[in-house]
N, C-alpha and C positions, 0 to 999 in steps of 0.2 A: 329219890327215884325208887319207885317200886320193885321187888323182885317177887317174883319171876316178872317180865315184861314182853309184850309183843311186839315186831318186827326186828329188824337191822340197826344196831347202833356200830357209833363208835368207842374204842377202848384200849386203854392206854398202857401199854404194856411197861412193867416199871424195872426192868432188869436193868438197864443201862445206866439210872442213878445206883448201883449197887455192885455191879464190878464190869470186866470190861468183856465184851459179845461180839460177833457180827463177823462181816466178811473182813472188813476193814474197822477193825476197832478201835474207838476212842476214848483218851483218857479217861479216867473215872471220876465223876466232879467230885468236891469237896462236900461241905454239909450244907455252907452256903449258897454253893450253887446250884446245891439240889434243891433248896428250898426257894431260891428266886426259880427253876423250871415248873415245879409244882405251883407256886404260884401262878405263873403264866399259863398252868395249863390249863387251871380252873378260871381263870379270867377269860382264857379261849373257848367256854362252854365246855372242858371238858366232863362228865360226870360218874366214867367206870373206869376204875385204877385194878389192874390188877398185877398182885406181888409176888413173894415165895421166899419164904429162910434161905434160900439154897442161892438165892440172890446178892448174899452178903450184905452189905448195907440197906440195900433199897426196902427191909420193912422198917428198920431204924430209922431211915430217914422220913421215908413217909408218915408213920408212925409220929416222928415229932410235925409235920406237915398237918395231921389230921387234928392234933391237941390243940391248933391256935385256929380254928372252925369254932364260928358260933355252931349250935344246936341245931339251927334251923340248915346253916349250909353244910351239915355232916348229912343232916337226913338226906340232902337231895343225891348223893353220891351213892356210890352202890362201889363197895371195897373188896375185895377178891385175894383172897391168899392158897396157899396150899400146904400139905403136911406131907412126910414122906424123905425130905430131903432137906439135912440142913447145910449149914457152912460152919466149917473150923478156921475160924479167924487167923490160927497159929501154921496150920500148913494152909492158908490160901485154898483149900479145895473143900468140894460137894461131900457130904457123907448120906448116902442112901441106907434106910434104915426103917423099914415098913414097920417095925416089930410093934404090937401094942403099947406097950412100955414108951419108945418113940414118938409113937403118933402124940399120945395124949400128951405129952410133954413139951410135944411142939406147938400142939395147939394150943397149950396153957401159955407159954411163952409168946405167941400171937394174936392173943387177947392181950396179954400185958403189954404187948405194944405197936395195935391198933386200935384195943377198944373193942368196940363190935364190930364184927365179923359179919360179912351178908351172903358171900360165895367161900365154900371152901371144897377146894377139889384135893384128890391123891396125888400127887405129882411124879411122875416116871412110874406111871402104871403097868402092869403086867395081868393075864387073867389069872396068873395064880396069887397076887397080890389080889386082885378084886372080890377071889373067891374066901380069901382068908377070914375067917370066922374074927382076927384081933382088927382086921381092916371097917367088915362090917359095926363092932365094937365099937371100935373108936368114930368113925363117923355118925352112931347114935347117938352117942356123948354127944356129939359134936351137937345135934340136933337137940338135944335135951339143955346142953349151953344156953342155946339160942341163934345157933348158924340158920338164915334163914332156907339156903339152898346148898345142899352138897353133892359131888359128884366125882370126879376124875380128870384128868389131862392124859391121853391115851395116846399113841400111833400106832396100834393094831387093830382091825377088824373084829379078831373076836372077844376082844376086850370092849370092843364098840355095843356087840352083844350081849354082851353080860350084864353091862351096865342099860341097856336100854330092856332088860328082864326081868330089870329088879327094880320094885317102884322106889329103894331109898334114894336111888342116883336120880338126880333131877338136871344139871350137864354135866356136859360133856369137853373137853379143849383137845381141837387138835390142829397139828400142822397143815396148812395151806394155802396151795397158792396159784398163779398160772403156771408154772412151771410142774408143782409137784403136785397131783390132785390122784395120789395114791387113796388119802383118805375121803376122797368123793361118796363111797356110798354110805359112810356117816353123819351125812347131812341128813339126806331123804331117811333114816333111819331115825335119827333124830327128830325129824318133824315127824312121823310117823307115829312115832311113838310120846310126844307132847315133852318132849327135853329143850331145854335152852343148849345153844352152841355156842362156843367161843372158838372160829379160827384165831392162829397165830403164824408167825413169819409169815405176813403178805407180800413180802418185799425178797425173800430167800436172804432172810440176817443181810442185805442190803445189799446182793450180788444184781438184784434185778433192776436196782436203781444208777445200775453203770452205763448210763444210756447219756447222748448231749443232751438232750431234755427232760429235765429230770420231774418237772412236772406233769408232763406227756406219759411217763412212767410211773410216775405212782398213779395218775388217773386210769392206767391201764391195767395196773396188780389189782385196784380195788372192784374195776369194772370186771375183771374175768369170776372173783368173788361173791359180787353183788347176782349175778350175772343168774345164780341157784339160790334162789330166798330162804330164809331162815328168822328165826327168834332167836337172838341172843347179841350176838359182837364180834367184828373183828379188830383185834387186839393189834395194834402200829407201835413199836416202842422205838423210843429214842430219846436222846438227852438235851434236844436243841431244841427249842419254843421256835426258833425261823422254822427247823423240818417239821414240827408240830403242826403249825400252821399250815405249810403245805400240805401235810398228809390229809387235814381235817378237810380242806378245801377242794381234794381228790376223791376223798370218800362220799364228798358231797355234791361229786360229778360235775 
């Protein structure tokens, strides 16, 4: 698949193979069950994964997911990670760490285990993080690697600015949903100014799916969504090919 591309896709949020999330959280599969979900999800059409160190497993795992892809079914994917935030295996927690030193280390470390890179954003941006001269740094690097699009995962406004004033950032990721549409005028910002989008939590981490029809629910998170057109993806994660299924099949009205 191409990047950048135009209109609405679907996109596969991959936190949930790599530790545990959500309203109501579920165990954290094994290696093998992540790689029979990842199978099913590519057998389900799906074609945009997106990851993050700060994930725990889930670049490791995908990562090994990506290496048994012939050539031709690697290109058609389009892989998304982020820098910014990793995970310390030994306390079980996030470590946030903008510093240049960081970035480039992280991003070295996510080539080594995805290979090429297609999307890489800043992950728990800030505008004084966006402004930081090691920030702009390293996402040159990044572009000089071979990342085809870089850009940010924001929940502020004038982080949304900044990033759409400066032609390196190419998107954008932010939270949203029918519930929470704080970051509603980064969309029309975003088309505005010719950036790809990625919303995430359409579901609010799975509170909005506590409905008796749960299919009736997610056709409703994605329809409130859809509802403001964009180039880029809304990002559905979860660790069950049945919810898989249905989310794709919601997204697909």
């Amino acid at each position: 698949m191409s990047v950048p591309w135009t209109g609405l896709q679907f996109g596969l949020g991959l936190l949930e193979i790599g530790r545990a999330w959500g309203f109501k959280p579920s165990p954290v599969p094994d290696d093998e069950q992540a790689k029979e979900f990842l199978n099913g999800a590519y057998e389900a059409g799906v074609r945009i994964f997106d990851t993050a160190p700060s994930y725990a497993w889930s670049e490791i795992r995908f990562g090994a997911f990506l290496r048994q892809l012939t050539a031709e079914q690697r290109d058609s994917l389009v892989v998304a990670t982020k820098f910014g935030e990793s995970w310390d295996f030994e306390t079980n927690q996030p470590v946030l760490d903008h510093s240049y030193d960081a970035l480039r280390t992280s991003l070295d470390e996510s080539f080594r285990r995805l290979g090429r890179i297609d999307i890489l954003q800043v992950h728990r941006s800030t505008p004084e993080v966006l402004r930081a001269p090691g920030t702009i740094k390293a996402l040159e690097a990044a572009k000089a690697a071979g990342v085809q699009v870089v850009g940010a995962s924001v929940k502020d406004l004038e982080s949304v600015e900044i990033a759409c004033t400066n032609e390196l950032f190419q998107i954008l990721q932010i939270p949203y949903n029918r519930r929470n549409q704080a970051m509603r005028p980064a969309i029309a910002r975003a088309r505005e100014t010719g950036r790809l989008l990625f919303t995430n939590r359409p579901f609010g981490e799975g509170e909005l799916l506590q409905a008796e029809d749960r299919n009736q629910a997610i056709r409703e998170c994605f329809a409130a969504i859809q509802a403001t057109p964009f180039d880029g993806a809304i990002l559905a994660g979860t660790r069950s090919v049945e919810h898989l299924k249905q989310n794709l099949a919601g997204f697909r009205g």
